[in-house]
N, C-alpha and C positions, 0 to 999 in steps of 0.2 A: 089614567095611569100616572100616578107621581112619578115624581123625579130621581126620586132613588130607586125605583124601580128601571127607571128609563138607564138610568147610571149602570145597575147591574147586568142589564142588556146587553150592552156596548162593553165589558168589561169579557175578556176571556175567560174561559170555564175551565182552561188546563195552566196550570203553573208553567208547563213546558213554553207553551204558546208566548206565555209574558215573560220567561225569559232568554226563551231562544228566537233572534232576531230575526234570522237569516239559514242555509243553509251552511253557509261559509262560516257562522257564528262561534269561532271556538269558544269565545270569551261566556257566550250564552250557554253553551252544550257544561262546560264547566260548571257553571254557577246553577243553572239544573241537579247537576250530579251531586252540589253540595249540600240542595236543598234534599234531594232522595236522602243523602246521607243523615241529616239534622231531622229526618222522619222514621228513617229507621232508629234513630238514637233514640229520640222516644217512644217509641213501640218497647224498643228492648228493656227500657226502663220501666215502662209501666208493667211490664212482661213482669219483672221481676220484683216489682212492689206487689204483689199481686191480685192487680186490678180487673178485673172480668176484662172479656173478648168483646162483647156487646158498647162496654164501657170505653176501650182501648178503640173501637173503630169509630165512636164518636170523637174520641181526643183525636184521633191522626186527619179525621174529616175538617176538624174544626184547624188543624192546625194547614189543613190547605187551604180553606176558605181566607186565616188570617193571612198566610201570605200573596195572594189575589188581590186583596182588595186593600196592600197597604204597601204603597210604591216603594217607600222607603226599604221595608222587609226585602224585597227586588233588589235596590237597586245595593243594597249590603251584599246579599248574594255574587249580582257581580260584580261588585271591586274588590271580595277578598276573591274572586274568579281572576280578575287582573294580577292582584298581589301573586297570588300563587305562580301563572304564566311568567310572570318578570321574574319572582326566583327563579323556576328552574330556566329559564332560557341563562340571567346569569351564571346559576349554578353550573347548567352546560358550556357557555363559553369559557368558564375556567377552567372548565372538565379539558376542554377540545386546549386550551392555551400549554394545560400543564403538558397534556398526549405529547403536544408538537412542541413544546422544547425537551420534552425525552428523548423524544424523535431523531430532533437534532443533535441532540448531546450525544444518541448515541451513532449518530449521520457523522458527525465530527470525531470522536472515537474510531469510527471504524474509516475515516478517509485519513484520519493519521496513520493506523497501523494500516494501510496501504501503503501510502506515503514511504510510512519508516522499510516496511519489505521491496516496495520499489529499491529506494537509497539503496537497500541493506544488499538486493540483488546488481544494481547500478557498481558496488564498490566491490563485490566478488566477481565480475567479470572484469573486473578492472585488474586487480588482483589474479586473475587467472592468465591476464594479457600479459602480464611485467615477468607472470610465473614461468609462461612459453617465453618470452623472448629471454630473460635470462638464462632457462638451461640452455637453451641456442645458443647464446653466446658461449657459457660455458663448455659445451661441446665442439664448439668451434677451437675454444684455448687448448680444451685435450688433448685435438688434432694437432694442433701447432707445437703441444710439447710431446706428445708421440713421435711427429715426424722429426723434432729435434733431440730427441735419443736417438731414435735408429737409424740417424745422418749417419755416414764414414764418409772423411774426409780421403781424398783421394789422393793416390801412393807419390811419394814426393817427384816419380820422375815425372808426373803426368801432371801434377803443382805447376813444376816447372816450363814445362812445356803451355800451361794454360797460361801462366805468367806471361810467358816470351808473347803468346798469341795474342794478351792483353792489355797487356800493361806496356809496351812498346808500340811505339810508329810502325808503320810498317816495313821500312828500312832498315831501321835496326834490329825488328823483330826478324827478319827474312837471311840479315849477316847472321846471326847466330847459330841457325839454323844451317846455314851453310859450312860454319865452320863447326860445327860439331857434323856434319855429314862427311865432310873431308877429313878429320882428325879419326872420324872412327873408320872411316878406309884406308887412311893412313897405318895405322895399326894392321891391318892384314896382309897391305900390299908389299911388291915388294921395290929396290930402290929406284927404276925405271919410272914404273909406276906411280910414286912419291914424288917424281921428279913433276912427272905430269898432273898430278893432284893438284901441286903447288901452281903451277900455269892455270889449271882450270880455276881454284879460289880467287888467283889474282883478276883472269876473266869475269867471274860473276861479281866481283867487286866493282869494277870498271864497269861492267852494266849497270847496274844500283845506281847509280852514282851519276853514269852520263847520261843525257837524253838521246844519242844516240851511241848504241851499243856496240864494243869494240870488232870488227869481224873475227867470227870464230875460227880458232886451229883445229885441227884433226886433231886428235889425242884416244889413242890407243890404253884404255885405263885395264891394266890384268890385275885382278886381285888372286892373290896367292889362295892355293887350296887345302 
């Protein structure tokens, strides 16, 4: 047996086999699918020069044998198999970069117009707090000038008398009092009577006044009828 015989022993009989490594093999499984593809191109082409059937399965034979038995042929297959994978995986991380700053643009977007309806909510109850406590107060002033129209002051004798009650000591407030008691039974009585009115005011004076009270006279007070 030569050596090139022995060579094509040892050498796999399927394209698949030489270029799919592994099962885990994406970069193989790829570069497989590249070569079906660059097999199918030439079918379709010869398809349509139109080359006989007979003719076209010798070229697609031959063109599996040459990629078999020439490493190089392989190993072009898989590095534009790498090429390929590294585009799209960058083309996807750009894909996934642009997603997630949309994302966030619109994460940021819509945590502001939260934000702004929080505030916006934050400053109308705030506003509704100043709104209740101001008509309260102003209901309160209503009251106060309600009830200060429909004061009446009260009738000057009764002035007076709150005066005398107030606005004096009680000494002085209590003689006045005395002498308008007497003066207006004075006026009804008659001169007996007068005579002892006048004994009784000078008595209740002399009490006011001492600490200890003068002893009382009998007094017979008749007021006229």
């Amino acid at each position: 047996m030569t050596e090139e015989a022995v060579e094509s022993q040892l050498k796999p009989k399927w394209v698949f086999q030489a270029l799919v490594l592994s099962k885990d093999d994406i970069i193989g499984y790829l570069a497989y699918s590249l070569y079906k593809f660059k097999k199918d191109e030439l079918a379709t082409f010869l398809r349509k020069s139109g080359v006989l059937e007979p003719q076209i399965k010798q070229r697609l034979h031959d063109f599996h044998d040459n990629a078999l038995v020439s490493q190089n042929t392989l190993n072009e297959y898989r590095d534009l198999a790498e090429k390929i994978l590294l585009n799209i995986n960058n083309n996807t991380e750009k894909e996934i970069k642009k997603q997630l700053e949309k994302n966030n643009i619109k994460n940021n977007i819509k945590n502001k117009k939260l934000f702004k309806n929080s505030m916006l909510s934050v400053s109308n109850k705030e506003r509704d707090i100043e709104r209740i406590i101001e008509n309260r107060v102003n209901a309160e002033i209503d009251k106060i000038k309600s009830a200060a129209h429909t004061y009446q002051k009260p009738a000057l004798f009764i002035r007076f008398l709150i005066w005398i009650r107030d606005g004096f000591s009680g000494v002085f407030a209590t003689s006045i009092l005395i002498l308008l008691f007497y003066a207006y039974a004075g006026l009804i009585a008659d001169d007996d009577t007068r005579k002892n009115l006048k004994q009784g005011v000078i008595k209740e004076f002399a009490d006011l006044v001492s600490e200890n009270p003068l002893p009382s006279r009998p007094s017979n007070i008749v007021l006229s009828k």
